[in-house]
C-alpha positions in Angstrom: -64.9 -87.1 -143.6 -67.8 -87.1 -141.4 -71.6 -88.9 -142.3 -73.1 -86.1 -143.0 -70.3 -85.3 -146.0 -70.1 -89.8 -146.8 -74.4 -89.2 -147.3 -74.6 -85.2 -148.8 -76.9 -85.1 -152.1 -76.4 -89.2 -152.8 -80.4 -88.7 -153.5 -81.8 -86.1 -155.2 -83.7 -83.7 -153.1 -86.8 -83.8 -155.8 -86.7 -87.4 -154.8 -86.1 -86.6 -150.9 -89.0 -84.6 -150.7 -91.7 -86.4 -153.0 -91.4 -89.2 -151.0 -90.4 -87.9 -147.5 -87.0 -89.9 -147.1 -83.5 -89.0 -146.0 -80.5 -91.3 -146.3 -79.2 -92.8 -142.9 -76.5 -95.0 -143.7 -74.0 -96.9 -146.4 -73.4 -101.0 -145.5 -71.3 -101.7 -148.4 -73.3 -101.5 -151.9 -76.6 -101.2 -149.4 -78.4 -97.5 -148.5 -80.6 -97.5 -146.0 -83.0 -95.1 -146.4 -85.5 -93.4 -143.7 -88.9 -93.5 -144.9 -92.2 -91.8 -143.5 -94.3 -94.4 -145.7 -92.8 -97.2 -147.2 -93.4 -97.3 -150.8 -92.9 -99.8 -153.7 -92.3 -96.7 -156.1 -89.1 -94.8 -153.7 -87.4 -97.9 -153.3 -87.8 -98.3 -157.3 -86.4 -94.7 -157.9 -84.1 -94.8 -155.5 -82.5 -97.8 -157.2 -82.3 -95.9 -159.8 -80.8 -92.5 -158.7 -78.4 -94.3 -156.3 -77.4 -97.5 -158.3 -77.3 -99.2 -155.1 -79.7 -101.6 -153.6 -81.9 -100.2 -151.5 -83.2 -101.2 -147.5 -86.2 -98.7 -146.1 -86.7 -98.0 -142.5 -90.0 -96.6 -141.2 -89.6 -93.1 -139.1 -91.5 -90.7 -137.1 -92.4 -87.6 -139.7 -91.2 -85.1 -137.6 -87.5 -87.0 -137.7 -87.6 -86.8 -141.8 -88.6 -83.3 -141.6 -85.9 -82.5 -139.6 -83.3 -84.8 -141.3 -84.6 -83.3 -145.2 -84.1 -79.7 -143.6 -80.2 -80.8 -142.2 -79.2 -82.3 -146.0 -81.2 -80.2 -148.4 -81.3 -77.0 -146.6 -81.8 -74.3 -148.9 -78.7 -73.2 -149.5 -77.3 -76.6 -150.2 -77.9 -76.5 -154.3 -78.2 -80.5 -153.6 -80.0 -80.5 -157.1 -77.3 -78.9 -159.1 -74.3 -81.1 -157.1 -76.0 -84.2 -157.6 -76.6 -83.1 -161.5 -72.8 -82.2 -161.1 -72.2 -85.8 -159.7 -73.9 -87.6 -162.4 -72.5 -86.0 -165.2 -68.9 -87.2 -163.8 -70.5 -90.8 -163.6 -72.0 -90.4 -167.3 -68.5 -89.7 -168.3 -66.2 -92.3 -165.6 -68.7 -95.3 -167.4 -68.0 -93.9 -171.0 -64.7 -93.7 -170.9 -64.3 -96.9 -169.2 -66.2 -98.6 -171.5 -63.7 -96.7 -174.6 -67.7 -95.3 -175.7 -67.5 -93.3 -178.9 -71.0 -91.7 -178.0 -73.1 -91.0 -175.0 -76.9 -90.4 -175.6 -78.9 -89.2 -173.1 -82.7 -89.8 -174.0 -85.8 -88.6 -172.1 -88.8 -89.9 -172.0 -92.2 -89.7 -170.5 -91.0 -91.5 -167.3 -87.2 -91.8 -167.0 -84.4 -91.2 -168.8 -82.2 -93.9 -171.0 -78.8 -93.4 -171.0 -76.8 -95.5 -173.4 -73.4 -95.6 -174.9 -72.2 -96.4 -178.0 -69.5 -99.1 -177.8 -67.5 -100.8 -180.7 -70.4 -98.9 -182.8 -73.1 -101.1 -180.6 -75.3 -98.8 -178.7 -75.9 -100.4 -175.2 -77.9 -99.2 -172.3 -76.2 -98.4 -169.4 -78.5 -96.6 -167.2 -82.4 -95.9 -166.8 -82.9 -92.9 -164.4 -86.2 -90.9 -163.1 -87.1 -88.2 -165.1 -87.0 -85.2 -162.2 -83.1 -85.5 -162.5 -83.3 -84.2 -166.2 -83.5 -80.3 -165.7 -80.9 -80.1 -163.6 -78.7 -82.9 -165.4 -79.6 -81.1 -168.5 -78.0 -77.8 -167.0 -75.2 -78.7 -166.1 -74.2 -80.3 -169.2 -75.3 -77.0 -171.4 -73.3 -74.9 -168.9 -70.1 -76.4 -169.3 -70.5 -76.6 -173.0 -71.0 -73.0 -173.0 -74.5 -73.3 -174.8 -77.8 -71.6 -173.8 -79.8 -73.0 -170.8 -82.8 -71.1 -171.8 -82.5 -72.5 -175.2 -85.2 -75.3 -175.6 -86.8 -75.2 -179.0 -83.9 -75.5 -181.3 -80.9 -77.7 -181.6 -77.7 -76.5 -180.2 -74.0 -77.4 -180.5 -71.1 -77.3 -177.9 -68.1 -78.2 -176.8 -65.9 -78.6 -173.2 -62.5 -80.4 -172.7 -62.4 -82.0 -169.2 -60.4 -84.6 -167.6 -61.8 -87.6 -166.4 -60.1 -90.1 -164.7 -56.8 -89.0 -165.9 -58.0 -89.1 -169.7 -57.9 -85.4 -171.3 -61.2 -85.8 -173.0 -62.6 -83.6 -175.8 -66.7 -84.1 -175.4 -68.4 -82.6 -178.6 -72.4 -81.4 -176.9 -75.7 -81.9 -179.4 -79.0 -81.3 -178.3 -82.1 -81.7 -180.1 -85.7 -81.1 -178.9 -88.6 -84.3 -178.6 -92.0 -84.4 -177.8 -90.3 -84.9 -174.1 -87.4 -82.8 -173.3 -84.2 -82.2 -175.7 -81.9 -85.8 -176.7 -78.8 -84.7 -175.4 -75.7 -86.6 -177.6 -72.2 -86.4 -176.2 -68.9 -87.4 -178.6 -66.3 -88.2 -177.1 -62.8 -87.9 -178.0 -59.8 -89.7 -175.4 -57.0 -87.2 -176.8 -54.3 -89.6 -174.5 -55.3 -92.7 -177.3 -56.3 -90.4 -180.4 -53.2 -90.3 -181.8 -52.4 -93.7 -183.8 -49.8 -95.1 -185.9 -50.7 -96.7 -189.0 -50.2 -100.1 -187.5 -52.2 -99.1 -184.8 -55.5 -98.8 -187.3 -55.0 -102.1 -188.5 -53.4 -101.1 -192.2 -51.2 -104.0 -193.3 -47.4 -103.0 -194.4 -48.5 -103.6 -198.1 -51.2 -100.8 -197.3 -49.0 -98.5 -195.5 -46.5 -98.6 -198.7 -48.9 -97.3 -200.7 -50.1 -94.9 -198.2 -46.9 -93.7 -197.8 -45.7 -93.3 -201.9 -48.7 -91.4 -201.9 -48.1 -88.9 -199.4 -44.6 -88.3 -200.2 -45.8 -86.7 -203.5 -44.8 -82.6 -203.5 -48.3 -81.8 -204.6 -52.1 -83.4 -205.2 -54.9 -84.6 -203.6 -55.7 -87.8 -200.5 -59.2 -88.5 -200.0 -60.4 -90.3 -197.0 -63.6 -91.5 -197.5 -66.0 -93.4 -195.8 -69.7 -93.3 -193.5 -69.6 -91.2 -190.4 -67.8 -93.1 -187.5 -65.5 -94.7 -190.0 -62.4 -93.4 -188.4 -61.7 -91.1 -191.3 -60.6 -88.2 -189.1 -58.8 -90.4 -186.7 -56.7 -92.1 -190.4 -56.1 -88.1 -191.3 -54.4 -86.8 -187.9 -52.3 -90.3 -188.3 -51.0 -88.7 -191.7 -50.7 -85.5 -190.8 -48.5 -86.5 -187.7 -46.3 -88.5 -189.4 -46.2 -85.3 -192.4 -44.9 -82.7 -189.0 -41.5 -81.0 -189.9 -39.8 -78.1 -189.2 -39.4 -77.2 -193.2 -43.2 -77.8 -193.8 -45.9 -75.5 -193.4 -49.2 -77.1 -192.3 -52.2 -75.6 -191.9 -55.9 -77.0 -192.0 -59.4 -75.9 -192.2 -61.5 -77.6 -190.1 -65.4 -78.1 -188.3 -64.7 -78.6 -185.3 -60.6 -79.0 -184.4 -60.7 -82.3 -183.7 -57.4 -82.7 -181.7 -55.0 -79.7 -181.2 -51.7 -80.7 -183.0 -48.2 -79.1 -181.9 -46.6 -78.1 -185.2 -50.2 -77.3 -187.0 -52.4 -74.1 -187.6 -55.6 -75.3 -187.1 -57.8 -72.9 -188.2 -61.6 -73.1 -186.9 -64.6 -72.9 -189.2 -66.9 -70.2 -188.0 -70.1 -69.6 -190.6 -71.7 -67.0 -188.1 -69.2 -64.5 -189.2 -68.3 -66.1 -192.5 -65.6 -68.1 -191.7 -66.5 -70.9 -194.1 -64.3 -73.9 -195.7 -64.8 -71.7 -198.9 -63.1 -69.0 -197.3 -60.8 -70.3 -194.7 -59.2 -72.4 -197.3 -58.9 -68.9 -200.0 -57.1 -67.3 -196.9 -54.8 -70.6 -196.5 -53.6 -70.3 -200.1 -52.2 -66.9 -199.2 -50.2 -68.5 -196.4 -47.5 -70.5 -198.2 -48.4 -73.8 -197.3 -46.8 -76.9 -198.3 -49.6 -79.2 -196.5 -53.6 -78.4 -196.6 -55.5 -80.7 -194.6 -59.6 -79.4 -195.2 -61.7 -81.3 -192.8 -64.6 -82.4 -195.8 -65.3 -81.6 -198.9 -69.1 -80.7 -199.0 -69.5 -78.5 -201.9 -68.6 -77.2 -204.9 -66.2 -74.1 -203.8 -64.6 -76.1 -201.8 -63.7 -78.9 -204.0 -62.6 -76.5 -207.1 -60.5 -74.6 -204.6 -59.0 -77.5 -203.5 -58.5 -78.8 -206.6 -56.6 -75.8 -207.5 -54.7 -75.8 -204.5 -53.5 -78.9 -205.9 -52.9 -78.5 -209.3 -50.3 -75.5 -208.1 -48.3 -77.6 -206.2 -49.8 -77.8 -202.4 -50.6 -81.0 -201.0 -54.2 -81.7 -199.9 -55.8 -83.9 -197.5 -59.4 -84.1 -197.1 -62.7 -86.7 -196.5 -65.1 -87.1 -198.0 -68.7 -89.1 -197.3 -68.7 -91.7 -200.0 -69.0 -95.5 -199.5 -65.8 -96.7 -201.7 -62.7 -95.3 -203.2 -64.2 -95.2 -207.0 -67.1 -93.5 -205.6 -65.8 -90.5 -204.6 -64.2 -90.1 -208.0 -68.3 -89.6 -209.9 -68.6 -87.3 -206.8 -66.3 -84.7 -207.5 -67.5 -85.3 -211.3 -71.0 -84.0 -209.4 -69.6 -81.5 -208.0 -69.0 -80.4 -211.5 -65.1 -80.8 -211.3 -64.0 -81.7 -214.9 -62.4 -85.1 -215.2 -59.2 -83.8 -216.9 -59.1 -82.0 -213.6 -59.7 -85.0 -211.4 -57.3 -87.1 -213.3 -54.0 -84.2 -212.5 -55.5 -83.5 -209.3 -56.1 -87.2 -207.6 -53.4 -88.7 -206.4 -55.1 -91.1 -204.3 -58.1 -92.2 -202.0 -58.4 -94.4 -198.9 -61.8 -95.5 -198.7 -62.2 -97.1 -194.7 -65.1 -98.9 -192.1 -64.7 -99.9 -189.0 -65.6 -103.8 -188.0 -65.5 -105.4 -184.6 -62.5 -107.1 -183.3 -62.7 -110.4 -181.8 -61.9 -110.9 -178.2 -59.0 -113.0 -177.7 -59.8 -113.8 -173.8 -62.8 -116.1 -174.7 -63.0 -116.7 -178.9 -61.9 -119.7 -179.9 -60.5 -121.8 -183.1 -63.3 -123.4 -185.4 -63.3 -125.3 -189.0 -66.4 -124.8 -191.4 -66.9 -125.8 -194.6 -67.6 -123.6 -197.3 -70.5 -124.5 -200.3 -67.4 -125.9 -202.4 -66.2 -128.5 -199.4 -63.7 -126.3 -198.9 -62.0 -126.2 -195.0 -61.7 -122.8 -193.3 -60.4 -122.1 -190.0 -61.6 -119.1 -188.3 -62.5 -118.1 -185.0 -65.9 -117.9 -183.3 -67.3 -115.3 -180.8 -68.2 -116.4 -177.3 -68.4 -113.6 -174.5 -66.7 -112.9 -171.3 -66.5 -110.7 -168.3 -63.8 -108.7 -170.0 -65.7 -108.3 -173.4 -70.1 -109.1 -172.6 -70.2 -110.3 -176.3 -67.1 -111.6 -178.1 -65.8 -108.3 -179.6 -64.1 -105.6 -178.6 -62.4 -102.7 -180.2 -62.6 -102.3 -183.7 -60.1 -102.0 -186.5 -60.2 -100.8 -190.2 -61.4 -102.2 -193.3 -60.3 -100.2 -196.2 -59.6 -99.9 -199.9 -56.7 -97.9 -201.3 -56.8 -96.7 -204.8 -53.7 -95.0 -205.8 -53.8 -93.2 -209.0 -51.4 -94.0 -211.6 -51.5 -93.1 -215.3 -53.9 -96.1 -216.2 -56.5 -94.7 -213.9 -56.1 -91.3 -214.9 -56.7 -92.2 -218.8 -59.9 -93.8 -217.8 -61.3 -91.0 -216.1 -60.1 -88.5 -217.5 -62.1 -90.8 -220.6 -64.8 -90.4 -218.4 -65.0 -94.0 -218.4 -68.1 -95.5 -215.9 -67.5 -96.4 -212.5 -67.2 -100.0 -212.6 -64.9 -99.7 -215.7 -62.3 -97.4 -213.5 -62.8 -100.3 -210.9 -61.4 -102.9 -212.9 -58.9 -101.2 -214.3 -57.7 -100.3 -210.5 -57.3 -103.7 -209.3 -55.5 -104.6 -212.3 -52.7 -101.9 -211.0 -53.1 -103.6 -207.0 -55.8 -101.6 -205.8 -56.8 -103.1 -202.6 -60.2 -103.9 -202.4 -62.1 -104.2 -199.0 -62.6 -108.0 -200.0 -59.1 -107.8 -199.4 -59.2 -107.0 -196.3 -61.8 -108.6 -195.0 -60.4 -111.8 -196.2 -57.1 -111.1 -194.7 -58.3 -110.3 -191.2 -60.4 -113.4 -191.9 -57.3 -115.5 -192.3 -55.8 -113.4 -189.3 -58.4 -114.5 -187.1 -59.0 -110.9 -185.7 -62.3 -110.7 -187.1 -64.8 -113.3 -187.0 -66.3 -115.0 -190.6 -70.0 -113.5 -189.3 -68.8 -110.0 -189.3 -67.5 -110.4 -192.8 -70.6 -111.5 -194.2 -73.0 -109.4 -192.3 -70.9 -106.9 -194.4 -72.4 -108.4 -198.0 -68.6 -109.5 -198.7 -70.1 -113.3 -199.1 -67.1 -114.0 -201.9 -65.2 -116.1 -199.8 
């Protein structure tokens, strides 16, 4: 590799020629940069296009005329390689850092780009803006989305491999009053699949889990925010559900993770290819196994219902804060609670909480308002974790239905009533679980009661 090739497009030809500069050499993390006029401003932007630190050297114009012609002639596309470059970087840091999101963020000046770790967003770089357009375009281009498009949100979708991770990146863009926010998803598809252990459900949990899905026919709810892990607690099921005698197929927006074993079936509105009708068509398929990716509205959930009710077993989420929740919201959805009550056969109800690090945290003893000892764990920070935590695991409720429950709904009895007559029957509660991770020492007493669970 010759210095021309260890140099080509490591700064932006925008940059190259607003300030007159070529590069002239590497010295470990040092580029030393040829400069008709020094200037406090390049060595500030080239900081931050290079991520290196920066050494100027003052040099007759006619040299950096010749040297900008020899590395951004003009049929170099330096503009679109280094946009090409970046991107790569974007994703190398993400997926180093196990980021669930990338955002992308222009502003007047510069662009932020941060990731969102352990659900923490955290700034990771701060770039000029002239490398947007470019950056911008490259992104929309492998997503197969419309570069002229600028006024109106757009969604996309590439699979690429980055560092040896297969990763699935899920494109959003949405216009500001600067350029568009660009948001990348990502999914590592080498680390999706987990076992149940692997999520952090106890063996108590997974018993229940498990009597519930080994029912012929019904309908599991996972519910939860967005980026609670809902989908990620749904492949886990359905991968442990895979058999040769058992037909599975599922409607979903977008195909999360392409399962051997599965018909995955796409949801396409533009030609009217909705959940409405992708699960009709299903029904005529012989399954044994439905998996809908949410319930959203009312079609869906009375089709599903039925679907369950004739002997199919369904597996859907559903946006709803806690497992008795989701129960008043099918009642909204105007699904009669006789129906619930034979449909329902149970509901997982999840969040995600930081995990503590177990390279720097360290044993402590508090004393509650009662004088009563705990031991727990405190967070501290280290080179392998910045702040204390890292990773997440689930905290979760499981309700299973059993005749009790289906009385009191079916009663139509209120929320809080269908509660207490669930953890009479073992229901576990997310107070649970926060108080056994608690005890566990894999979460710290601070993240439990930043999460209002003060009961302690």
């Amino acid at each position: 590799m010759n210095k021309v090739d260890i140099l080509d497009n490591i700064i932006p030809e925008k940059l190259a020629r607003k300030y007159n500069l070529f590069p002239i050499k590497i010295e470990s993390d040092t580029l030393v940069v040829g400069i008709e006029k020094e200037n406090i401003h390049a060595m500030q932007d080239l900081k931050l296009a290079t991520g290196m630190d920066i050494v100027l050297k003052k040099v007759e114009s006619n040299l950096v005329k010749l040297k900008i012609d020899k590395y951004y002639g003009e049929n170099r596309n330096s503009d679109e390689d280094y946009a090409k470059k970046l991107f790569n970087n974007i994703l190398e840091k993400a997926v180093y850092d196990r980021a669930s999101d990338v955002h992308i963020e222009p502003f007047n000046d510069y662009i932020i780009i941060r990731n969102r770790v352990d659900g923490e967003l955290r700034e990771v770089f701060r770039l000029m803006i002239e490398l947007y357009p470019a950056l911008a375009t490259v992104i929309k281009l492998k997503a197969h989305m419309d570069i002229t498009e600028k006024r109106l949100p757009q969604d996309g979708r590439v699979d690429l491999k980055v560092k040896n991770n297969l990763v699935d990146i899920r494109v959003s863009t949405i216009p500001t009053i600067y350029k568009e926010k660009i948001v990348l998803r990502i999914l590592n598809r080498n680390s999706f699949l987990k076992s149940k252990e692997e999520l952090g459900f106890s063996k108590n949990a997974i018993n229940i889990i498990n009597k519930i899905i080994n029912k012929k026919s019904g309908i599991l709810l996972v519910t939860g925010p967005t980026g609670s892990g809902k989908t990620t607690t749904v492949y886990s099921i359905l991968n442990e559900l895979q058999s040769k005698s058992k037909n599975i197929m599922t409607i979903e927006n977008p195909v999360e993770y392409k399962m051997e074993g599965v018909n995955q079936i796409q949801v396409n509105s533009k030609i009217g290819l909705t959940f409405e009708e992708g699960l009709r068509a299903i029904l005529r398929q012989d399954p044994d196994i439905i998996m809908i990716g949410e319930i959203r509205d009312i079609e869906t959930a009375k089709i599903a219902v039925r679907a369950a009710i004739t002997g199919h077993l369904v597996i859907s989420t559903m946006h709803t804060n806690d497992s008795v929740s989701s129960i008043a919201r099918l009642i909204d959805m105007q699904i009669p609670p006789y129906l619930i009550s034979a449909s329902l056969i149970g509901v997982i109800s999840q969040k995600l909480v930081r995990k503590l690090c177990n390279n720097c945290s360290h044993d402590i003893t508090i004393s509650d308002d009662n004088g009563k000892n705990i031991e727990t764990k405190v967070a501290i920070g280290c080179n392998k974790c910045k702040d204390g935590y890292i990773g997440r695991t689930s905290i979760y409720e499981i309700l299973e239905i059993n005749d009790d429950i289906k009385l009191s709904i079916s009663q139509m009895k209120d929320a809080q009533n269908i509660k207490t007559t669930a953890i009479k029957n073992g229901m576990i509660t997310f107070d649970d679980t926060y108080k056994r991770l608690v005890k566990e020492k894999i979460i710290t007493l601070e993240e439990y009661l930043c999460s209002n669970y003060i009961d302690i």
